[in-house]
C-alpha positions in Angstrom: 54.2 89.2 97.2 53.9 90.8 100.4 51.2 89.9 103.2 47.8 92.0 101.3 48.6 90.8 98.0 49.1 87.4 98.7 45.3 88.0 100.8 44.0 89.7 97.3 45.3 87.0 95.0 43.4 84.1 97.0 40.4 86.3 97.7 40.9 85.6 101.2 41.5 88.4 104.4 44.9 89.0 105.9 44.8 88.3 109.0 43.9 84.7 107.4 47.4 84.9 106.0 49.1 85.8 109.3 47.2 82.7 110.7 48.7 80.5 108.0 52.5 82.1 108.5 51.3 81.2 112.6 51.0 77.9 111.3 54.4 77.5 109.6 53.3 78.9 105.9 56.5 79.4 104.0 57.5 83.0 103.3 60.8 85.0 103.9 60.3 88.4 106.3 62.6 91.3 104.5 63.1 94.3 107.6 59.9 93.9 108.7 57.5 92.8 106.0 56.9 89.2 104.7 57.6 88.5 101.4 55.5 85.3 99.8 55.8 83.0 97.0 52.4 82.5 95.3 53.3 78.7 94.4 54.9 77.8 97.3 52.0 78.8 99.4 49.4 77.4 97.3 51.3 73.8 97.6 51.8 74.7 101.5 47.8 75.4 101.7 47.4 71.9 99.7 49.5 69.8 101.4 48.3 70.8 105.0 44.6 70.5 104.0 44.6 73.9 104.7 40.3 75.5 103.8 40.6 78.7 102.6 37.5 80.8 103.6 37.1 82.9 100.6 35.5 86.9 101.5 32.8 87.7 99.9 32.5 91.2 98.7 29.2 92.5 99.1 27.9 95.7 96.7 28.3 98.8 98.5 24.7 99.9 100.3 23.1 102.4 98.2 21.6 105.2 100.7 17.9 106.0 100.7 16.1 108.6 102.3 12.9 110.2 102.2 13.1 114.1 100.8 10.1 114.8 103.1 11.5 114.4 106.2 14.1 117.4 104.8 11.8 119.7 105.7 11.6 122.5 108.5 8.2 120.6 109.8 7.0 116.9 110.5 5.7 115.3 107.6 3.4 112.8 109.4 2.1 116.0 111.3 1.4 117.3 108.2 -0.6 114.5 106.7 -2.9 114.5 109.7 -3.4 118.2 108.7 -1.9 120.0 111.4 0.0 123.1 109.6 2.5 125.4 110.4 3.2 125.8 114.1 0.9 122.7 114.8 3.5 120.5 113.1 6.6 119.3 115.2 10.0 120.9 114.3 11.9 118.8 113.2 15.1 118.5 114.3 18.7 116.1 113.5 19.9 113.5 115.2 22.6 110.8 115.7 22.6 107.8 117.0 24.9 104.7 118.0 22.6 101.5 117.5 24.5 98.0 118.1 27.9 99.6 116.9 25.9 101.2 113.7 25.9 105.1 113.1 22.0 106.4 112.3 20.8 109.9 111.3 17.2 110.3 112.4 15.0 113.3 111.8 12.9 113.9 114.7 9.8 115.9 115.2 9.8 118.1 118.4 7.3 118.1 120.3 5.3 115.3 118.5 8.0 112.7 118.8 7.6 111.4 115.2 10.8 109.8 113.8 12.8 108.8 110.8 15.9 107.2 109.1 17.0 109.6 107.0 20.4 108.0 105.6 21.0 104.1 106.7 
């Protein structure tokens, strides 16, 4: 088994795995890939007390956004009742918050803003 399935099969990450061969995990390199034995690992992880810190796999984020704010004009202006011109433009952005990508909608000149895809 190379170095990602051997991570797959014991539902752990591989850079775990490269920690473990680090640690003297037995395993034969081939060119330059490692080549594992399921058993012999699994007897390796159990005889050096080795905790495996299995990855959870969390459900893929379903996106939401709000059809209103797809609109030429500001839908907050509009519930206020300012029509037409009176309602800011509404304009796309993108953004880099704490090393996550956000699309905003933003009204111009009112300022009103929203998520439109998180």
């Amino acid at each position: 088994m190379t170095r990602n399935q051997i991570a797959e099969e014991l539902n752990v990450e591989p850079w775990d795995v490269d920690d473990w061969l680090l640690k003297g995990c037995p395993a034969e390199k081939l060119l330059s890939q490692w080549i594992f034995d399921l058993y012999a690992v699994e007897r390796w992880l159990k005889k050096n007390k080795v905790k495996i810190k299995h990855t959870v796999k969390s459900p893929p984020k379903k996106l939401k956004s709000n059809d209103s704010w797809l609109d030429r004009r500001c839908p907050k202006c509009k519930e206020k009742g300012f029509l037409g011109e009176r309602a800011g433009l509404l304009c796309t952005l993108g953004e880099l918050v704490m090393g996550r990508w956000y699309w905003r909608r933003v009204g111009y000149p009112c300022g009103h803003s929203m998520e439109i895809m998180s």
